[in-house]
C-alpha positions, 0 to 999 in steps of 0.5 A, a space after each residue: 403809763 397810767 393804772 388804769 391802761 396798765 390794768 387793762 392791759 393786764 385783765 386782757 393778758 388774763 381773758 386771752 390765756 385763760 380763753 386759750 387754755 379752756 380751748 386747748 384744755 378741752 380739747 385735749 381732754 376730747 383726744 385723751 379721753 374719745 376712746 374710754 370704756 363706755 357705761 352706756 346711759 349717764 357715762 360721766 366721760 361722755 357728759 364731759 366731752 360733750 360739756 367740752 364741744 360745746 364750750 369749744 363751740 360756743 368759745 369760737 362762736 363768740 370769737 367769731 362774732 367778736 372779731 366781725 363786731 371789732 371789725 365793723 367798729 374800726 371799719 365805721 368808725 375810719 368812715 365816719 371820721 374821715 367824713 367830716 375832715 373832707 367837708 373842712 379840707 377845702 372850704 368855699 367862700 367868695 372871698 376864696 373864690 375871688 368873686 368881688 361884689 360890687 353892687 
C-alpha cells in the first residue's frame, strides 16, 4: 500500500470521527443543558445551544448535499464510461458484413 493511499485513508478515519463527535458532542450538550437556570438577555448557555443547532444543522446540511454530489458522480460517471464501450462492442465494417465489392 502506498503512502499516500495510506494517509488518505487515515485523514478520512480523522474527518469521519471528528465530524461524529462534533455531532454527538452537540447534541449532548443540547439535552444536558435545555433546562438551565435562564439569565435572561446574553445568557452564555443559550448562545451556546444555539452555536450548537446550527453546527448540527450545518453539518447535516453538508452531508446531506455531500452524499447527492457523490451520488451524482458515481451516478455519471457509470454512464458516461459505459457510453463508449458499446459504441467498440460490435464494430461495423463491410468486411464484417461480408459484403464483397466487386466493381
Amino acid at each position: 500500500m502506498s503512502c499516500f493511499t495510506k494517509n488518505k485513508r487515515i485523514f478520512a478515519f480523522l474527518t469521519a470521527f471528528f465530524v461524529t463527535a462534533v455531532l454527538f458532542l452537540s447534541g449532548l450538550f443540547i439535552v444536558t443543558h435545555v433546562e438551565h437556570d435562564c439569565t435572561g438577555e446574553g445568557c452564555f448557555v443559550c448562545v451556546e445551544i444555539e452555536s450548537c443547532v446550527f453546527t448540527i444543522g450545518l453539518l447535516a446540511e453538508a452531508v446531506g448535499a455531500g452524499a447527492v454530489i457523490v451520488f451524482a458522480y458515481i451516478a455519471i460517471q457509470k454512464l458516461l464510461s459505459s457510453y463508449p464501450s458499446r459504441l467498440y462492442l460490435c464494430p461495423v465494417s463491410l468486411v464484417s458484413l461480408k459484403i464483397r465489392l466487386d466493381n
